[in-house]
TIVEXMAR-379574 format. One record per residue (C-alpha): residue in three letters; z, x, y; residue number from 1. Coordinates in nm, 2 decimals. Example, Ala and Ser with C-alpha at 12.3 -4.5 7.8 and 13.67 -1.06 7.14 Angstrom:
! residues 2
+------+--------+--------+--------+-----+
! type !      w !      u !      v ! seq !
+------+--------+--------+--------+-----+
!  ALA !   0.78 !   1.23 !  -0.45 !   1 !
!  SER !   0.71 !   1.37 !  -0.11 !   2 !
+------+--------+--------+--------+-----+
***
This chain:
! residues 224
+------+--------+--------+--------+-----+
! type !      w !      u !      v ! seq !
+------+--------+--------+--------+-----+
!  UNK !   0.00 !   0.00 !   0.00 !   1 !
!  UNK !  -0.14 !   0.19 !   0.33 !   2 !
!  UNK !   0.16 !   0.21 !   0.58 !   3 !
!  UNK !   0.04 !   0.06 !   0.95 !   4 !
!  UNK !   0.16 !   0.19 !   1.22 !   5 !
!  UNK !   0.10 !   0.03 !   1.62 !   6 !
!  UNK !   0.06 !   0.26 !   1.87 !   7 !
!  UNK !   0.12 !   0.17 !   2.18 !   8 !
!  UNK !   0.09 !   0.30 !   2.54 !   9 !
!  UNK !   0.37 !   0.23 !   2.79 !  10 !
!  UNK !   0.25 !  -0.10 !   3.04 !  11 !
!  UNK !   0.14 !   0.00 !   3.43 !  12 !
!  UNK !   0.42 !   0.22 !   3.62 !  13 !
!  UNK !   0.53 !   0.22 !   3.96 !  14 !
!  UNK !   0.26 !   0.55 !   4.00 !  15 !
!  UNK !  -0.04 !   0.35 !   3.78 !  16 !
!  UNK !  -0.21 !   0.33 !   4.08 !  17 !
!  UNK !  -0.20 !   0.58 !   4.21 !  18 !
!  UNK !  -0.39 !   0.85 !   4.07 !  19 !
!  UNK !  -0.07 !   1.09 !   4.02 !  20 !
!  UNK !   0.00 !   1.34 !   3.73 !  21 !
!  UNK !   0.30 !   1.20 !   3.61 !  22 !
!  UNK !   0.32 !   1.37 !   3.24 !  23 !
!  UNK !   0.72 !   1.43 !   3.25 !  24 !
!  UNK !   0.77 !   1.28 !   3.59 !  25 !
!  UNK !   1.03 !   1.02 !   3.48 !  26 !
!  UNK !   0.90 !   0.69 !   3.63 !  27 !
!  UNK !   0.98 !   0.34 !   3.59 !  28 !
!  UNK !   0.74 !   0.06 !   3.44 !  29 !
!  UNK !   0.63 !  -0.18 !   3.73 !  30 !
!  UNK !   0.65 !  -0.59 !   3.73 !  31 !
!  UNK !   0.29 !  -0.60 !   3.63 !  32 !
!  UNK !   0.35 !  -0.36 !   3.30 !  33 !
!  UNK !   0.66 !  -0.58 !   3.23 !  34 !
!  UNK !   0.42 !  -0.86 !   3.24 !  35 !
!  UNK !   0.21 !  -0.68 !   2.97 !  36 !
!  UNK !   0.42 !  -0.58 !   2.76 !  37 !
!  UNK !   0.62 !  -0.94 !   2.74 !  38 !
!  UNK !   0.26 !  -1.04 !   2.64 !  39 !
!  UNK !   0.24 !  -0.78 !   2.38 !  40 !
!  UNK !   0.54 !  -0.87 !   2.24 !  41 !
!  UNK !   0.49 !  -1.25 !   2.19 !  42 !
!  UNK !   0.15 !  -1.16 !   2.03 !  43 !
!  UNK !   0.32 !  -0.87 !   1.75 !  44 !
!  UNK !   0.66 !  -1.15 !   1.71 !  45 !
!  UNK !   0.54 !  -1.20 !   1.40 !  46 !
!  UNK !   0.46 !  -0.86 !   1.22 !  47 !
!  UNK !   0.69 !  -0.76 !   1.02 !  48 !
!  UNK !   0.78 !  -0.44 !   1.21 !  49 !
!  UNK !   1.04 !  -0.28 !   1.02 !  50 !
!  UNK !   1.16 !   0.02 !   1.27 !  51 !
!  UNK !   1.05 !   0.07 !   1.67 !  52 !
!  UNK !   1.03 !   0.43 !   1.78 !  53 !
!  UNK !   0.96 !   0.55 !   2.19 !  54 !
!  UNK !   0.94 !   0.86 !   2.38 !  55 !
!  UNK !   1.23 !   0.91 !   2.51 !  56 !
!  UNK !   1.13 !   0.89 !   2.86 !  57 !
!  UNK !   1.22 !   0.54 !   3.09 !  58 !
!  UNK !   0.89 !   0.41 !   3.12 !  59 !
!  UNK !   0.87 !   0.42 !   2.69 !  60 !
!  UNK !   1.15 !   0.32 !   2.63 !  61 !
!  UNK !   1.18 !   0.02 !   2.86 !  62 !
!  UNK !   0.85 !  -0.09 !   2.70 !  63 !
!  UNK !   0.98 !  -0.03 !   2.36 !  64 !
!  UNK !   1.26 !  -0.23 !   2.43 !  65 !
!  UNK !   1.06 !  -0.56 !   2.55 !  66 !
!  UNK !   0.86 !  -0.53 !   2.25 !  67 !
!  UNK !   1.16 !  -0.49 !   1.98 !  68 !
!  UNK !   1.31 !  -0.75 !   2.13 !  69 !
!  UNK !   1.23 !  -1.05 !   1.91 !  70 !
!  UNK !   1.23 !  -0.85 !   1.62 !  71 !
!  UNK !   1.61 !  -0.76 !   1.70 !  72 !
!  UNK !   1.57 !  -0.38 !   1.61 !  73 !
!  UNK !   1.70 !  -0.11 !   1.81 !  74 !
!  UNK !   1.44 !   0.16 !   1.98 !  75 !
!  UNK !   1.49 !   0.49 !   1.80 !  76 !
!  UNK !   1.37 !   0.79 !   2.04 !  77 !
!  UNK !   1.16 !   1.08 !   1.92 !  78 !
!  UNK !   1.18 !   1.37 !   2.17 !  79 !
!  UNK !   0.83 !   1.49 !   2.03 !  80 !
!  UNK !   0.64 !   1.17 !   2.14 !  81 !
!  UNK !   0.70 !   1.23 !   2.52 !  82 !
!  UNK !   0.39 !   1.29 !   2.78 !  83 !
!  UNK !   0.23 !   1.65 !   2.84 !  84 !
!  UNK !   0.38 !   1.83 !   3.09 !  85 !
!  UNK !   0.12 !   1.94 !   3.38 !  86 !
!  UNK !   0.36 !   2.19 !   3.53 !  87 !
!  UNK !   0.31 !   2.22 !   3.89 !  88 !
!  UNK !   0.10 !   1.98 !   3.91 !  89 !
!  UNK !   0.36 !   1.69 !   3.86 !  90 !
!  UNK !   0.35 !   1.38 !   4.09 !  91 !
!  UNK !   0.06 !   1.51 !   4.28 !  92 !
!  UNK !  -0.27 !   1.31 !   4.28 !  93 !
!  UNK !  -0.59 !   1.50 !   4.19 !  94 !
!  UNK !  -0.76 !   1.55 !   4.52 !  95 !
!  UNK !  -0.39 !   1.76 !   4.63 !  96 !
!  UNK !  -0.41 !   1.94 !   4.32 !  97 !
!  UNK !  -0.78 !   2.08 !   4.38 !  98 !
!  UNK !  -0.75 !   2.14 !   4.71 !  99 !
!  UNK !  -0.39 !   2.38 !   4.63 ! 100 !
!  UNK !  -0.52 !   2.54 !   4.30 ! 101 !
!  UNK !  -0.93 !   2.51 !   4.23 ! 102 !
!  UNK !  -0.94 !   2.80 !   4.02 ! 103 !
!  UNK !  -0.63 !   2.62 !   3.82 ! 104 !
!  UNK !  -0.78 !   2.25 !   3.79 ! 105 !
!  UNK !  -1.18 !   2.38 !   3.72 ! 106 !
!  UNK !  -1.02 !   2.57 !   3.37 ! 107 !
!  UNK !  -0.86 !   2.29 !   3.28 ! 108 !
!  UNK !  -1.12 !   2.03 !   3.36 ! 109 !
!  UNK !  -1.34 !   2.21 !   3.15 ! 110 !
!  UNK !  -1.10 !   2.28 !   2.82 ! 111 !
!  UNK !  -0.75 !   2.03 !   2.87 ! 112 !
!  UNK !  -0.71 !   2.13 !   2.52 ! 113 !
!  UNK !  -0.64 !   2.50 !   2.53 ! 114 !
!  UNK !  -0.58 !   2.57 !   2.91 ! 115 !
!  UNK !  -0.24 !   2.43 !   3.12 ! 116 !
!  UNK !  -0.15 !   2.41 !   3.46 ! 117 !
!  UNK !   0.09 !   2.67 !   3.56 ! 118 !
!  UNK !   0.44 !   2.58 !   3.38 ! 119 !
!  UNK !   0.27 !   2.26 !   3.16 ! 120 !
!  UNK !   0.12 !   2.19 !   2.80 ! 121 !
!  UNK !  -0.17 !   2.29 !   2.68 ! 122 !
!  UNK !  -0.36 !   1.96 !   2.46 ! 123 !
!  UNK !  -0.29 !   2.17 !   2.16 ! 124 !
!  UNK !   0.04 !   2.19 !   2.19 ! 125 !
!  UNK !   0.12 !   1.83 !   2.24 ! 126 !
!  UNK !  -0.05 !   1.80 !   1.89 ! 127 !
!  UNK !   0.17 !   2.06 !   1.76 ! 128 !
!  UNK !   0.48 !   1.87 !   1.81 ! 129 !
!  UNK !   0.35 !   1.49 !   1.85 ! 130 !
!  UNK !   0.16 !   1.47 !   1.51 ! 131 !
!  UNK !   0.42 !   1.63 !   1.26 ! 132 !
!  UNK !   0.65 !   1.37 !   1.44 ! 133 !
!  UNK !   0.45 !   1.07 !   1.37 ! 134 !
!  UNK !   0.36 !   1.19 !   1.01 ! 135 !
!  UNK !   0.74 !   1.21 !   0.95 ! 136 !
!  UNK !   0.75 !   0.86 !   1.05 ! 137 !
!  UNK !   0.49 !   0.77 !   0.85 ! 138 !
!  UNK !   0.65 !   0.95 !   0.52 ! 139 !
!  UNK !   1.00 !   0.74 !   0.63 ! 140 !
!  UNK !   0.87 !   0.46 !   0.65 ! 141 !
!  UNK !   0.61 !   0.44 !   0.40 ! 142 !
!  UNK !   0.45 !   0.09 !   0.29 ! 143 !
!  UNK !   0.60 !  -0.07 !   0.61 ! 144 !
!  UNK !   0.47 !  -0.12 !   0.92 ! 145 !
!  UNK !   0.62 !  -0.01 !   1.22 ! 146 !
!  UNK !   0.61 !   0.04 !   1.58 ! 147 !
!  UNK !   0.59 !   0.33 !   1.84 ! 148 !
!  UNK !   0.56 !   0.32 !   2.22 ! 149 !
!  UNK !   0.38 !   0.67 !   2.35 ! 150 !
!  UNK !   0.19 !   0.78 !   2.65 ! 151 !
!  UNK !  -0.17 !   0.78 !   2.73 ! 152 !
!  UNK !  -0.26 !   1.16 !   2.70 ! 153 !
!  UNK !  -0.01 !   1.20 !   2.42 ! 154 !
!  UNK !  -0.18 !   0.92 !   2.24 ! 155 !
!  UNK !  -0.53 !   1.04 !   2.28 ! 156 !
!  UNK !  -0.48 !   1.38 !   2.11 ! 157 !
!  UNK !  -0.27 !   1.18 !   1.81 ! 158 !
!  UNK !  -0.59 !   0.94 !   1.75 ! 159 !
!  UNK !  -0.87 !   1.26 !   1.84 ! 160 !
!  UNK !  -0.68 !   1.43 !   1.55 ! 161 !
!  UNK !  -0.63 !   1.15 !   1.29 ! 162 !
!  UNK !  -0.97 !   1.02 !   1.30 ! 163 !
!  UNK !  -1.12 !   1.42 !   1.34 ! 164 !
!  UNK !  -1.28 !   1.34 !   1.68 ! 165 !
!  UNK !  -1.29 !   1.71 !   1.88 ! 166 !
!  UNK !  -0.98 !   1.68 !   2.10 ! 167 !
!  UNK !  -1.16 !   1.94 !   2.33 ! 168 !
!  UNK !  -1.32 !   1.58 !   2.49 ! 169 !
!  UNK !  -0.97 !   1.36 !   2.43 ! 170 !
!  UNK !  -0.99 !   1.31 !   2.81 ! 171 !
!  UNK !  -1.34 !   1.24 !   2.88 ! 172 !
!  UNK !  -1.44 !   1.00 !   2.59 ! 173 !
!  UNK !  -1.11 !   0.84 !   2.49 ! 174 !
!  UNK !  -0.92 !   0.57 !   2.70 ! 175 !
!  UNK !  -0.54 !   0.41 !   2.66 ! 176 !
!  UNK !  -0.49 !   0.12 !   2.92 ! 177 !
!  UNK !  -0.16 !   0.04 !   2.98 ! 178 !
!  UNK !   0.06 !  -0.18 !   2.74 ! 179 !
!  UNK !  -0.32 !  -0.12 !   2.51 ! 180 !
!  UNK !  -0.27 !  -0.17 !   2.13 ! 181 !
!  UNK !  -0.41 !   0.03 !   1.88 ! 182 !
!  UNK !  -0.37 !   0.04 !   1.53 ! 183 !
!  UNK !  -0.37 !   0.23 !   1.25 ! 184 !
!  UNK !  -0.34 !   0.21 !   0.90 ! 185 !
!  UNK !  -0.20 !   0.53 !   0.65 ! 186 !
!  UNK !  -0.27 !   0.60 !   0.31 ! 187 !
!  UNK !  -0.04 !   0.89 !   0.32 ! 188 !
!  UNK !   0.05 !   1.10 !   0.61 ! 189 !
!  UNK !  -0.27 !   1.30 !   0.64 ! 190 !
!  UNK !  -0.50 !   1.03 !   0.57 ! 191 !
!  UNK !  -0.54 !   0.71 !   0.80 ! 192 !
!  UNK !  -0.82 !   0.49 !   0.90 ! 193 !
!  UNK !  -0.84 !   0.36 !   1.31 ! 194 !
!  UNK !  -0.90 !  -0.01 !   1.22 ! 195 !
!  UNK !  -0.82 !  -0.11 !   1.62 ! 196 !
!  UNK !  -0.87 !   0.09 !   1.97 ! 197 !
!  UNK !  -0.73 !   0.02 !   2.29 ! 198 !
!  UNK !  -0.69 !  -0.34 !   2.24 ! 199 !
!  UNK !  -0.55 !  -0.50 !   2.57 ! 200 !
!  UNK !  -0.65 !  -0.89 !   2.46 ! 201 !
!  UNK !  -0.34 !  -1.00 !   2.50 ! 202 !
!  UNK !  -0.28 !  -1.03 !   2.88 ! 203 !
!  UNK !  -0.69 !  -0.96 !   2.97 ! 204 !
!  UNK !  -0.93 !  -1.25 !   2.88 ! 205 !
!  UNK !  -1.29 !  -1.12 !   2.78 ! 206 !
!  UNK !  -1.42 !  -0.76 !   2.70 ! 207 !
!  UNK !  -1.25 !  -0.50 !   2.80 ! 208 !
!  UNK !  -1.31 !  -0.38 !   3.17 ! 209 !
!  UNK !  -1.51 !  -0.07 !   3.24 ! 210 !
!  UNK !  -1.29 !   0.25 !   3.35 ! 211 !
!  UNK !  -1.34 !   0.33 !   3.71 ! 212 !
!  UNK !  -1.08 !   0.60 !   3.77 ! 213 !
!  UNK !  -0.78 !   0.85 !   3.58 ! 214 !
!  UNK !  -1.02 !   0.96 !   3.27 ! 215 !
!  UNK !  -1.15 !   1.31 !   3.43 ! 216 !
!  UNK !  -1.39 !   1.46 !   3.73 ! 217 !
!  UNK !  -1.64 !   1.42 !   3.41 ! 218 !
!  UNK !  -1.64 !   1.04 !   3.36 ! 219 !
!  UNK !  -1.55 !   0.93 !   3.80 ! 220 !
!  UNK !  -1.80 !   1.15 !   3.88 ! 221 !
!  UNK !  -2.09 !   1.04 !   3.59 ! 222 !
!  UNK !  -2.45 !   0.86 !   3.69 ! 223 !
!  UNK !  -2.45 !   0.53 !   3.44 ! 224 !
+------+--------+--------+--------+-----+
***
């Protein structure tokens, strides 16, 4: 029996909107994520979720919290499931942090995975502690589905590696709205299928809306 697990990003922050680096900046979810993730929860009241894990961050855990709620399960943190760190670069928005440090911000436009900020996490070594975490939970809790509450870049470089997508490109072709849903399904800790991406049906009616800002220079600045 294949274990499923529901990944979830955190709803919309008090900084959603603006266009900050907020990796380990500790911010709070706004009225609008709240909103989300109470819709969320009423739609997963029925899964049989049998243990709710977070980063251990506010915004993750708040969220967590909303969600576990009528499932009555406490919200277990996992240190290793918090939000890169981009060093210097925390709470400034994008145009501050090319105009301070070009030289800095080209590098890691061009390779997030292998190149940080000055003081922050490389891509790589999110995965190194984020994806031995989640396959611990998936050994714990195996043949029972459970839930965990992550971060958008965090989340990216968990799917790029479970479903061997290069995670050289996590920010450029991969997306995590707020409160999103995705969902995915373990035969055994090093095997799992992606059978839902990104989902955010429950509090937005019709196909998903097209990103306009926060993937990378790449994607704002491409001619579709």
């Amino acid at each position: 029996m294949p274990t499923r697990v529901y990944l979830v990003r955190h709803g919309a922050t008090t900084l959603t909107t603006e266009d900050r680096f907020a990796g380990e900046t500790d911010v709070d979810l706004s009225d609008s994520g709240r909103s989300q993730l109470r819709d969320l929860a009423n739609r997963l009241s029925r899964e049989p979720l049998c243990a709710v894990y977070a980063s251990p961050m506010r915004r993750t855990v708040e969220s967590a919290e909303i969600l576990a709620g009528p499932h009555g399960l406490p919200v277990v943190p996992v240190p290793a499931l918090r939000e890169i760190s981009h060093g210097r670069w925390e709470a400034k928005t994008r145009r501050e942090v090319e105009a301070l440090w070009p030289e800095e911000y080209a590098r890691w436009e061009s390779d997030p995975y292998t190149f940080a900020p000055e003081g922050g996490e490389t891509g790589l070594a999110v995965t190194a502690r984020a994806l031995p975490a989640l396959a611990t939970l998936v050994e714990e809790n195996a043949g029972r589905p459970f839930l965990v509450v992550s971060h958008k870049a965090t989340i990216r470089l968990l799917l790029s590696v479970v479903i061997g997508f290069d995670p050289r490109f996590y920010r450029d072709r991969l997306d995590q709205s707020p409160a999103c849903l995705n969902v995915l399904d373990f035969k055994d800790p090093s095997h799992a299928r992606l059978t839902l991406f990104n989902d955010v049906s429950h509090y937005a009616s019709g196909a998903p809306g097209t990103p306009t800002a926060n993937l990378s220079s790449w994607w704002d600045g491409a001619k579709i």
